[in-house]
C-alpha positions in Angstrom: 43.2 0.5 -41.8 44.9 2.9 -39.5 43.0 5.8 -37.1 44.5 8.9 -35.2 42.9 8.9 -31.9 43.3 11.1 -28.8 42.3 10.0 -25.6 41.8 13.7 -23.3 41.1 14.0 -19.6 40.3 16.6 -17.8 39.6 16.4 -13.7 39.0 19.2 -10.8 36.4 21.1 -9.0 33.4 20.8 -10.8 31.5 24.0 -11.9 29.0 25.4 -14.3 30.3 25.4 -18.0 32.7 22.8 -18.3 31.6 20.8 -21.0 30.8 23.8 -22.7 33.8 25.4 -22.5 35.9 22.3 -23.7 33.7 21.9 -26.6 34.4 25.5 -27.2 37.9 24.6 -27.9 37.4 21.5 -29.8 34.5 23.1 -32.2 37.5 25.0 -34.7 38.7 21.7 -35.7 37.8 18.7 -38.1 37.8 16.3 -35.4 35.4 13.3 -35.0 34.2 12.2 -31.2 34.2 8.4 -30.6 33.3 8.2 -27.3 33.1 10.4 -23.9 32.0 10.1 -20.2 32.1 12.4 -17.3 31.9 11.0 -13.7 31.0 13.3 -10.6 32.9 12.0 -7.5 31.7 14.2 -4.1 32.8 17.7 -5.3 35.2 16.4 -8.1 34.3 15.6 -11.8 35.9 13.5 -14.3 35.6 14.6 -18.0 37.1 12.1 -20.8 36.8 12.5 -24.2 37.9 10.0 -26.8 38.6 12.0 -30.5 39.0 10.8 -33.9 41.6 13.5 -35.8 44.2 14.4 -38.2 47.9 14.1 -36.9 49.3 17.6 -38.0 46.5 19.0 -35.3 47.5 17.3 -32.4 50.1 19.4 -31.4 48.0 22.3 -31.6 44.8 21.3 -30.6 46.9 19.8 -27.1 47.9 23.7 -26.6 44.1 25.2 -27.4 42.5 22.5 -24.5 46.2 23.0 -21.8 44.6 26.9 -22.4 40.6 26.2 -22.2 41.6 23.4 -19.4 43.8 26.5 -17.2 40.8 29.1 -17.7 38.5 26.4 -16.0 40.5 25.3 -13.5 41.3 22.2 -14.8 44.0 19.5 -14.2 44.6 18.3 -17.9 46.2 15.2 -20.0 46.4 13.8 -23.5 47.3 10.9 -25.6 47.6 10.8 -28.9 48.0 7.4 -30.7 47.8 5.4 -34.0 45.4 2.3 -34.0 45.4 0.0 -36.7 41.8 -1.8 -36.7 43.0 -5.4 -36.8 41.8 -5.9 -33.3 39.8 -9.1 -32.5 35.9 -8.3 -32.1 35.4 -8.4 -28.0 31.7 -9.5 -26.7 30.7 -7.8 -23.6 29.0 -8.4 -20.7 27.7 -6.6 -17.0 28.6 -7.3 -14.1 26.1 -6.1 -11.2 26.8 -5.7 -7.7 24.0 -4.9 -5.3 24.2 -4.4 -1.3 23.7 -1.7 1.3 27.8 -1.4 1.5 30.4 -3.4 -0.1 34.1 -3.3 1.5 37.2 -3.1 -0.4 38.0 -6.7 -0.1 34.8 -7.5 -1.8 35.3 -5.2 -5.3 39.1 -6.9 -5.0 37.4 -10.4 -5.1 35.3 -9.5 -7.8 38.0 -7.3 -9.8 40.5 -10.5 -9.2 37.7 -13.1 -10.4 37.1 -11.2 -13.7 40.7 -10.5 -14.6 41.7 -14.5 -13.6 39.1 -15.4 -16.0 40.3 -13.3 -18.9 38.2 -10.0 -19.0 39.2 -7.1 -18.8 36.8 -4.2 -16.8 36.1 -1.6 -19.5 34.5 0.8 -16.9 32.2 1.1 -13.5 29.8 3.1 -12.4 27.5 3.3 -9.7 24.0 3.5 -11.0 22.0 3.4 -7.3 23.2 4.8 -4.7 20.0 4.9 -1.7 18.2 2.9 0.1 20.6 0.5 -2.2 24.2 0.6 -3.7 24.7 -0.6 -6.7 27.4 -0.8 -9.0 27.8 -2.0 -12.9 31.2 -3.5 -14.3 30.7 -3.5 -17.8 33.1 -6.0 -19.0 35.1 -7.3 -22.3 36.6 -10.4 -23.4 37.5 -12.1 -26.7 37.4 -16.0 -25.5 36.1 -16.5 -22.0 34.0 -19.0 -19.9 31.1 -17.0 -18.5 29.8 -20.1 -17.1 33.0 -19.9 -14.4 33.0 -16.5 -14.1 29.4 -16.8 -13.1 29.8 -19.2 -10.9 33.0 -17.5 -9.1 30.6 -14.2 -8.8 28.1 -16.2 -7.1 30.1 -18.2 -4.1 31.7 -14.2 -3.9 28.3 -12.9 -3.6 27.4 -15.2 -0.8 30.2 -15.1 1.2 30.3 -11.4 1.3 26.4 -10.6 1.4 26.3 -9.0 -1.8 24.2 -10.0 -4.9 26.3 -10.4 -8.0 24.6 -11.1 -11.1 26.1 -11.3 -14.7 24.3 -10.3 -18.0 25.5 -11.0 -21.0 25.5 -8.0 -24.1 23.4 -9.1 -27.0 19.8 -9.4 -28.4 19.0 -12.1 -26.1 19.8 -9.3 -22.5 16.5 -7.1 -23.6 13.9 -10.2 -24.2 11.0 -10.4 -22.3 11.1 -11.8 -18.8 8.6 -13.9 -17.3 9.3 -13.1 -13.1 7.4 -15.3 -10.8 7.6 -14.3 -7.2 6.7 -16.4 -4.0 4.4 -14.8 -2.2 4.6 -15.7 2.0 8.0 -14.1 3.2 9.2 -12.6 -0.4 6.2 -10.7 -2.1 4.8 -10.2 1.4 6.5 -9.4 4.6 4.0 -12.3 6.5 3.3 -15.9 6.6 -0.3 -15.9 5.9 -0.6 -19.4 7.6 0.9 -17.7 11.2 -1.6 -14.9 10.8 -4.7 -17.3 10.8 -3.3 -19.7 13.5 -3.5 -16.4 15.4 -6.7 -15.7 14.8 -7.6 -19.2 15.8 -5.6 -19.4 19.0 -3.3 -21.9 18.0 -0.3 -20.4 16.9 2.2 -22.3 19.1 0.9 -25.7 17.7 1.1 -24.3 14.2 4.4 -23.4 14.8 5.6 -26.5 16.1 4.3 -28.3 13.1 6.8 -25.4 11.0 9.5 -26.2 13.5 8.8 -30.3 12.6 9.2 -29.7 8.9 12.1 -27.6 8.8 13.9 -30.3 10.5 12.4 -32.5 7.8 10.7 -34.3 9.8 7.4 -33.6 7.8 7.3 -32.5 3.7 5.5 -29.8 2.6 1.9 -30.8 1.8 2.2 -33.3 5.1 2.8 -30.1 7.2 0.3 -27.6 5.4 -2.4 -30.3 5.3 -1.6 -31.1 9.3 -1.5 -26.9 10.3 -4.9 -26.1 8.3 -6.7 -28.7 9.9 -6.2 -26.8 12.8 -7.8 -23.6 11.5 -11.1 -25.6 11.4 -14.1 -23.2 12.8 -12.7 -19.9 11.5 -15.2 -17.8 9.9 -14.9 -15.8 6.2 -14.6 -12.6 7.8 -11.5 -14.2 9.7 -10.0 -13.8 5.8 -10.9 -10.6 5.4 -9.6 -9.8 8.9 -6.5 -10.7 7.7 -6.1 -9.4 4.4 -5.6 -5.9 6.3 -2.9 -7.5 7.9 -0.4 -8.2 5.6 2.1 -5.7 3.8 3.8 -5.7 1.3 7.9 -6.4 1.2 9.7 -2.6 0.8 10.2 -1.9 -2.9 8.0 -4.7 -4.2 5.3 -2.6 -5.5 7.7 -0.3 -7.5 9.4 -3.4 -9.2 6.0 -4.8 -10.1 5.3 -1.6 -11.7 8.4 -1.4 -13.3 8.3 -4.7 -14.8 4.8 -4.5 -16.3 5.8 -1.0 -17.7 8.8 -2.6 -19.3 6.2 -5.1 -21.1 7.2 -8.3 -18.7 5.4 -10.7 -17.5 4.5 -11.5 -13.5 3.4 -14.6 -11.6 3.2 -15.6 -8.3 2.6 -18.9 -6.8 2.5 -19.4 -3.6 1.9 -22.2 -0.6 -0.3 -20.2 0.8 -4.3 -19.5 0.1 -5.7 -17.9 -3.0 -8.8 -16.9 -0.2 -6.3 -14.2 1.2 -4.0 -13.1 -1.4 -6.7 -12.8 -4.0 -7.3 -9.3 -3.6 -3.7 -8.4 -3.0 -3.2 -9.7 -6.6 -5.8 -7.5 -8.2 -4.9 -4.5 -6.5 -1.1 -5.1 -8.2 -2.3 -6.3 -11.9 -0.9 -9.7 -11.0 -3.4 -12.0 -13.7 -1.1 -15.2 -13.1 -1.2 -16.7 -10.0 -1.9 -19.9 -8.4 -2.1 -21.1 -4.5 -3.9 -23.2 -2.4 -8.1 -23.1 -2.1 -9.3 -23.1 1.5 -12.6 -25.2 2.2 -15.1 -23.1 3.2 -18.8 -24.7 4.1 -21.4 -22.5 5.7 -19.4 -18.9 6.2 -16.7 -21.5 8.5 -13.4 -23.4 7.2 -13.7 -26.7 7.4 -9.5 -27.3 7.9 -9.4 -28.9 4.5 -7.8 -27.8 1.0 -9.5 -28.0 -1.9 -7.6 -30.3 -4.6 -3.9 -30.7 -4.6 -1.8 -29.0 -2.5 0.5 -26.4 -3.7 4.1 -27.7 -3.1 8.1 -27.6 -4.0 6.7 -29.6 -7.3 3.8 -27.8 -8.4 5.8 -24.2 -8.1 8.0 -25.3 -10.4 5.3 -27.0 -12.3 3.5 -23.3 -12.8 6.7 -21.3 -13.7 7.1 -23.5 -16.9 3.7 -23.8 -17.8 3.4 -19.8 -17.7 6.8 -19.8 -19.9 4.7 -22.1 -22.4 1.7 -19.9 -22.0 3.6 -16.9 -22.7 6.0 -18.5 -25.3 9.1 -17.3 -23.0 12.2 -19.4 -23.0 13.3 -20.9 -19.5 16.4 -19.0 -19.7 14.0 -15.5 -19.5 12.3 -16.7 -16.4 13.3 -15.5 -13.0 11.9 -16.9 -10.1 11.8 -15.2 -6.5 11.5 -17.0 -3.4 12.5 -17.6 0.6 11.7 -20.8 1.8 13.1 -24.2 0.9 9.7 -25.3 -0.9 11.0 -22.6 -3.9 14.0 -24.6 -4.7 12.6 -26.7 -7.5 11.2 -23.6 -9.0 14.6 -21.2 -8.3 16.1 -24.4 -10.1 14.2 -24.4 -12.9 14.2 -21.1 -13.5 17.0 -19.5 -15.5 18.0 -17.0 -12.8 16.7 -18.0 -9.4 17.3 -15.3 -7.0 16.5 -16.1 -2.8 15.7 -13.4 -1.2 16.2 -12.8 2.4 15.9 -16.3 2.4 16.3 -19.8 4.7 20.0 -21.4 4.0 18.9 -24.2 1.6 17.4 -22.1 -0.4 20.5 -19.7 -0.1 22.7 -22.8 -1.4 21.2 -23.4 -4.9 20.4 -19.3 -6.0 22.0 -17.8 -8.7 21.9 -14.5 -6.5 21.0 -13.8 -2.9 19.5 -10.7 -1.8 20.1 -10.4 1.8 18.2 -6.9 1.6 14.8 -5.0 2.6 14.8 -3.9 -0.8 12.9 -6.2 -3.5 13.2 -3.6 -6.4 16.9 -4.2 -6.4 15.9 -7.0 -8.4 15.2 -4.6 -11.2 19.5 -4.3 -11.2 20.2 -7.7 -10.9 18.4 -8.1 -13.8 20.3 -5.7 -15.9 16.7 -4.0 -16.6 17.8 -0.7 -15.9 20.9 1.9 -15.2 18.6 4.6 -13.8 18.2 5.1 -9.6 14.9 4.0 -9.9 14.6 2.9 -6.2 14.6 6.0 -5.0 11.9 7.2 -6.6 
């Protein structure tokens, strides 16, 4: 079955009554609109409209908009064509690029990677544009491996400190996500563990035991177990002390409140103590959690953990037995994290994101976020098209 389309643009200065004043011209004809977008560019707009119509009104409805488009000051085109609707059915998908600049060679990289691949980018738009930029590809293709495109986003991503992600169109993009979010260094700006070594005066011995492990030296639970026992004879109110000393990462509070509007689920689980962060994860309606339990015996720590120690294992342990809890498949879980003890979780996880985080961790993400911002998760995600970071 054949259509009569025409494509019009119109582009200048923008002002007061544009749309208006197109429509105007449009409204004395039997003409159907398909689709339409206007884009403002600094002072400059962008107004496209796509219209279904008969073909003996072309000609005169392209002389009613040259007139509308010269009494608004408006540089104007059209194209009128004949479509025959034996295309193949194209499924569609988003690419997201999030960063605090992006240079030319980057968009090339990405542009190149998608068209190598066999999409074709149906339109961008930048939908954040402070304290982050971010921009959506929205992207079509008929056959296509979104697998490899995925995986060519993500080595671009790194190498040009920008966090690409890729969602796929269909009913699957608005399911409910399960987010999980370390809490030391990615929820929190702080590693509770240095704050308390403070307190107790031996920060440069705690530190050398951090120092050990990162050189692998030591694993995880070795090296917690070894620095705790050195906060033996710190008192309760040392806990509370701290709790007023840690803050929050920028944006994190806004994309917990975003999610839990939006009806998803939130974890954390961290290698730090449950003694500190306890009230933190009231304050933010955070129900799921799980960390490490601090011996305490007469008002004092006694440098020991109660039961197992919360490791690289038993992270990735708690993400899937929230996903059970929550009947949520592993593909809608997203886990958050910095340090190399989130790996097995980010790996679990069906979109593991590492953010502002150590280079292993770096090497196995889906996305890295090398940014203040933790709410530009909320775009990575494809959860929203709206500037909601600034707010």
């Amino acid at each position: 079955m054949a259509s009569f389309t025409g494509l019009l643009l119109f582009s200048g200065v923008d002002r007061s009554g544009i749309a208006a004043g197109i429509f105007s011209a449009l409204s004395p004809f039997s003409v159907k609109i398909i689709d339409l977008e206007q884009i403002l560019i600094g002072d400059r707009t962008i107004f496209a409209v796509l219209i279904e119509l008969d073909p003996a009104h072309a000609d005169v409805i392209e002389t009613e908009l040259n007139a509308a488009a010269a009494g608004l000051d408006l540089d104007f085109a059209a194209q009128f064509t004949e479509k025959f609707d034996n295309a193949p059915k194209l499924s569609t998908a988003k690419v997201i690029i999030v960063g605090e600049n992006f240079k030319a060679a980057t968009l090339y990289e990405i542009a190149a990677a998608i068209s190598l691949l066999g999409a074709n980018i149906d339109r961008m738009v930048r939908i954040a544009a402070t304290p982050v930029l971010a921009l959506e590809f929205s992207i079509s293709f008929t056959s296509f491996e979104i697998d490899n495109l995925r995986k060519a986003l993500s080595m671009i991503g790194k190498a040009n400190d920008a966090a690409i992600s890729l969602i796929e169109s269909g009913p699957a993009s608005g399911s409910r996500k399960l987010v999980i979010f370390d809490v030391d260094s990615t929820l929190i700006q702080e590693e509770v563990i240095d704050l308390l070594a403070a307190r107790a005066n031996v920060a440069a011995e705690v530190s050398a035991i951090t120092t050990a492990a990162m050189r692998g030296e030591l694993d995880f639970s070795s090296s917690l177990t070894k620095r705790v026992s050195l906060l033996a004879g710190l008192s309760a109110d040392d806990l509370i002390t701290v709790r007023s000393e840690i803050h929050l990462s920028e944006g994190a509070r806004n994309l917990i409140k975003f999610l839990h509007a939006q009806g998803h689920i939130v974890a954390a689980v961290s290698g730090g103590f449950v003694d500190v962060i306890e009230p933190l994860m009231a304050e933010l309606g955070i129900a799921n959690y799980r960390a490490n339990k601090l011996e305490i015996t007469d008002g004092k720590l006694t440098g020991a953990i109660i039961g197992a120690v919360v490791d690289s294992k038993s992270k990735s342990e708690t993400l899937v037995k929230f996903a059970h809890e929550f009947k949520i498949l592993m593909t809608d879980t997203v886990a958050i994290g910095d340090g190399a003890n989130d790996i097995a979780m980010l790996k679990s996880a069906g979109i593991g994101i590492a953010f502002n985080a150590k280079p292993k961790l770096k090497e196995i993400a889906d996305i890295v976020l090398d940014i203040a911002r933790l709410d530009a998760v909320i775009y990575l995600l494809g959860l929203s098209n709206l500037d909601v970071t600034s707010n």
